[in-house]
C-alpha positions in Angstrom: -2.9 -51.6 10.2 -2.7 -49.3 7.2 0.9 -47.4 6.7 2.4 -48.2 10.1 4.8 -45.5 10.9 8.2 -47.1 12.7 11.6 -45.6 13.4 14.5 -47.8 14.3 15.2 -48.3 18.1 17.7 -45.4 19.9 17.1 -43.1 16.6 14.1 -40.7 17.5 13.9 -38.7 14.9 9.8 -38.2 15.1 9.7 -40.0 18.4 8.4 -38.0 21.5 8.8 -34.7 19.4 6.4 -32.4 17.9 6.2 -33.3 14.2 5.0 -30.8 11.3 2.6 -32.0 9.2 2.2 -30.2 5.6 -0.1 -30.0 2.9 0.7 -32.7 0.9 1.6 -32.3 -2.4 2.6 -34.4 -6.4 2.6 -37.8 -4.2 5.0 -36.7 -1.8 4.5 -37.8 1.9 5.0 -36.4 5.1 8.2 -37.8 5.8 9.9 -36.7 2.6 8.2 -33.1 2.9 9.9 -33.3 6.4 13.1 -34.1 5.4 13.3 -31.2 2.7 12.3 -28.7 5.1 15.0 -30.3 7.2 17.4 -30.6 4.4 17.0 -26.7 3.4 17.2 -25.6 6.7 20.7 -27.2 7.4 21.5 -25.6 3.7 20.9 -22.5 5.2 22.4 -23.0 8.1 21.1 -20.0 10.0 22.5 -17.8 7.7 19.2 -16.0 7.0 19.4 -12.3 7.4 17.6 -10.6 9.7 14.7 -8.5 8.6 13.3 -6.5 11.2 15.4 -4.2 13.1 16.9 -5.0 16.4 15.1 -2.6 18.6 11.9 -4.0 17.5 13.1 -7.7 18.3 13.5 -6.3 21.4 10.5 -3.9 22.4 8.3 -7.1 21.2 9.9 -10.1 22.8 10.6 -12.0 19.3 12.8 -14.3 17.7 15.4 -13.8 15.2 14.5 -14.9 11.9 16.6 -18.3 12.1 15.6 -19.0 15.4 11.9 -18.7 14.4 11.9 -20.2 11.0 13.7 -23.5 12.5 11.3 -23.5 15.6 7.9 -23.0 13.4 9.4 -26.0 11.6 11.1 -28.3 14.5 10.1 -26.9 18.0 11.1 -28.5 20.9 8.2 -27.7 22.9 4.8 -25.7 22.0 6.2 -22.0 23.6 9.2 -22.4 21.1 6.4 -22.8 18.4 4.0 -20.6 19.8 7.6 -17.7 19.7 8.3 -18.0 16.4 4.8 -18.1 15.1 4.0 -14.9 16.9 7.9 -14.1 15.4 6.3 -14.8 11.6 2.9 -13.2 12.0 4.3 -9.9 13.7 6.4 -9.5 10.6 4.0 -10.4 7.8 1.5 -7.5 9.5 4.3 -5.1 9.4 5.2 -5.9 5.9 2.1 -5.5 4.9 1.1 -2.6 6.7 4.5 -0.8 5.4 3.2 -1.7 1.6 -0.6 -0.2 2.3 1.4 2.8 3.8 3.1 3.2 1.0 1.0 2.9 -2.0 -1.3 5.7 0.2 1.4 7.4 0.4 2.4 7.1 -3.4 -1.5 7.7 -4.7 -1.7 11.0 -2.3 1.9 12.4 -4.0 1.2 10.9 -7.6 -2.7 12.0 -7.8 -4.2 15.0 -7.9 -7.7 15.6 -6.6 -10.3 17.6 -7.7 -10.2 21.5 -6.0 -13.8 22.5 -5.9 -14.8 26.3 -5.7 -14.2 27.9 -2.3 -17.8 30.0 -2.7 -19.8 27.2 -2.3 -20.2 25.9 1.2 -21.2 22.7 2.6 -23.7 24.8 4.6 -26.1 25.7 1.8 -26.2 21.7 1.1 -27.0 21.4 4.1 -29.9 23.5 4.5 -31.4 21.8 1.5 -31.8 18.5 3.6 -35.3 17.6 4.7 -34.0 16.6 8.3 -31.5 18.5 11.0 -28.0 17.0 11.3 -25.9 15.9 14.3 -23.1 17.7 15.7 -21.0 14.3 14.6 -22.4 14.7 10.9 -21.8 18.5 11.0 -18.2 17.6 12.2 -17.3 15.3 9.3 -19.4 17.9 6.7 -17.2 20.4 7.9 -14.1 17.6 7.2 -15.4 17.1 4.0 -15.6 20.8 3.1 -12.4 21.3 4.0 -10.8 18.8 2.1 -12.9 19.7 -1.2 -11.3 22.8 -1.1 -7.7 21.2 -1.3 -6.6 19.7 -4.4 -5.2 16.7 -3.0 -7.4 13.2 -3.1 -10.4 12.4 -1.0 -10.8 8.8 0.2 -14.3 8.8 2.4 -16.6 5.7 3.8 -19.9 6.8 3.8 -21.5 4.6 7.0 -24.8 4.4 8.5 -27.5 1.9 10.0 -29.4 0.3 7.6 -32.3 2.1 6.7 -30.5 5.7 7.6 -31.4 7.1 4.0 -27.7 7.2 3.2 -28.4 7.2 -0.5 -30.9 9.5 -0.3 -28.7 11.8 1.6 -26.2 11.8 -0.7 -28.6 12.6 -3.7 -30.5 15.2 -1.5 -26.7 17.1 -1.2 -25.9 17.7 -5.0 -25.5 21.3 -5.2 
């Protein structure tokens, strides 16, 4: 037997528990990554403060941020774990949800799109096209029109099925 793990009798530390287990990291096993996690918890001593604001802890059910970073690292029982971890990836979504939001929010203030003439229309493009158009497609021309005409940026996804001639669409509209 290779490595036998053994704790002394009447001190269950790891015994009968659920017990982390890290990436592993300069030589450093298991038991000592266990005991720093452990170690920086009691540092801490729940004194972590609280990110998200209380009436979202609420609306969603979810820890507080000491409660779920000591149960994604020591749980008593898999729904502990199963909290905080739900706890963790709620706010790591939000956060980076809230960034994305902002930097649109920053590019659509800071930038400055180009405003094409309001005497060409999207219609005469339109009738250039060696195929008729969908009501959908007519929709979003008509979106696209519109915000050509305002001088703030344009972010579009241009989607179709393969083979719908997309490119040659695009090329067919240069006016």
């Amino acid at each position: 037997m290779n490595s036998p793990v053994f704790e002394e009798e009447n001190k269950n530390k790891n015994t009968g528990k659920i017990i982390p287990i890290y990436p592993l990291t300069y030589n450093l096993s298991q038991n000592v990554i266990r005991q720093i996690i452990e170690n920086g918890l009691k540092e801490v001593n729940n004194g972590l403060e609280e990110t998200l604001p209380k009436y979202l802890i609420e609306e969603y059910n979810l820890d507080g941020i000491n409660k779920a970073i000591n149960d994604i690292h020591f749980p008593k029982n898999f729904g502990e774990y199963n909290k905080a971890r739900k706890r963790l990836v709620f706010e790591e979504l939000l956060i980076m949800q809230l960034a994305l939001l902002n930097l649109r929010t920053q590019y659509t203030v800071n930038s400055k799109g180009i405003e094409f003439n309001k005497d060409i229309k999207m219609q005469d493009a339109i009738e250039k096209l060696p195929f008729k158009i969908t009501k959908a497609q007519s929709k979003v021309l008509e979106e696209i029109d519109k915000d050509m005409e305002s001088s703030k940026p344009m972010n579009r996804l241009l989607q179709g099925d393969v083979g719908s001639r997309k490119n040659s669409s695009i090329n067919s509209c240069s006016i």
